[in-house]
N, C-alpha and C positions, 0 to 999 in steps of 0.2 A: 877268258883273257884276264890278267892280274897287270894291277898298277901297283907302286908303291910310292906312296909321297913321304917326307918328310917336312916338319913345320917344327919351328922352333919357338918357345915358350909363348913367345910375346903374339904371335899369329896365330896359335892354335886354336883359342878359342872361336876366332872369328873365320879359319878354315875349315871347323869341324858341323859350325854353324852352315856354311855353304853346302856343304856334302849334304845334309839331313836335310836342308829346306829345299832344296833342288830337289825336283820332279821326279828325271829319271835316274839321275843317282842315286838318291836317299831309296831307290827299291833294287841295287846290287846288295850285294854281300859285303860290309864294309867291317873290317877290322880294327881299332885303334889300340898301339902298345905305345907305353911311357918306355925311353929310353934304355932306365934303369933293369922295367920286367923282364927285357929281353936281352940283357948283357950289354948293351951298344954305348958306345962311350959320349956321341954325340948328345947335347942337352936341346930334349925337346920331343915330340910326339912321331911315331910311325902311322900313317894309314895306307891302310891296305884295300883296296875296293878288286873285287871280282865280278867281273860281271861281261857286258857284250860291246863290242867294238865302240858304237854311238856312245855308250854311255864313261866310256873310258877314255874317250877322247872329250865329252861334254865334262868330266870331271878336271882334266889338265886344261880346261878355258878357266874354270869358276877355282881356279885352286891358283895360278899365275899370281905371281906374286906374294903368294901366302905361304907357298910350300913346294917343295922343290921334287922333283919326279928322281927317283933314285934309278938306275941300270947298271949292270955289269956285277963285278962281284959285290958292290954292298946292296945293290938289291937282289943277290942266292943269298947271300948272308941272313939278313933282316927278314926274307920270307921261309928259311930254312931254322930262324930262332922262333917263328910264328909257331910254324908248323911243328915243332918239337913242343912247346909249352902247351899246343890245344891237344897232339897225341899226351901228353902226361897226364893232364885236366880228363881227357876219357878214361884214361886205365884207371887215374883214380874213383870215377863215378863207377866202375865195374866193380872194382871190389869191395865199393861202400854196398850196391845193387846184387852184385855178384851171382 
């Protein structure tokens, strides 16, 4: 299961804090993109957490108010700019490895 929050400048730090010190979140899969890395026009930080039901749901309690759960299309948007810039980041490591 995939979440995607958004948090903007002034909350980031103190959302990104939450995600990491928390128990069973800080051990999903957690992404974060600056705005800017992924083309998005909105000012301020994407995270991305994959992980299992509890913990996806335990992340939108400790995230309220800090940052905002995105759905529909800017969240295929925002997880579809993820997902292209981590496949470029591998091809690149293949052909430095190759």
């Amino acid at each position: 299961m995939k979440a995607v929050f958004f948090a903007g400048k002034d909350n980031y730090g103190q959302a990104k804090s939450k995600v990491y010190s928390d128990e069973l979140v800080s051990k999903q899969s957690i992404t974060v993109r600056d705005n800017a890395a992924i083309g998005m026009k909105k000012d301020g930080y994407y995270i991305m957490i994959e992980g299992d039901e509890e913990a996806i749901k335990q992340a939108k309690g400790i995230l309220k108010g800090l940052a905002d759960q995105l759905s529909g299309k800017e969240e295929e948007d925002v997880l579809s700019a993820i997902e292209q810039q981590e496949s470029s980041a591998a091809e690149g490591f293949g052909a430095i490895f190759g």
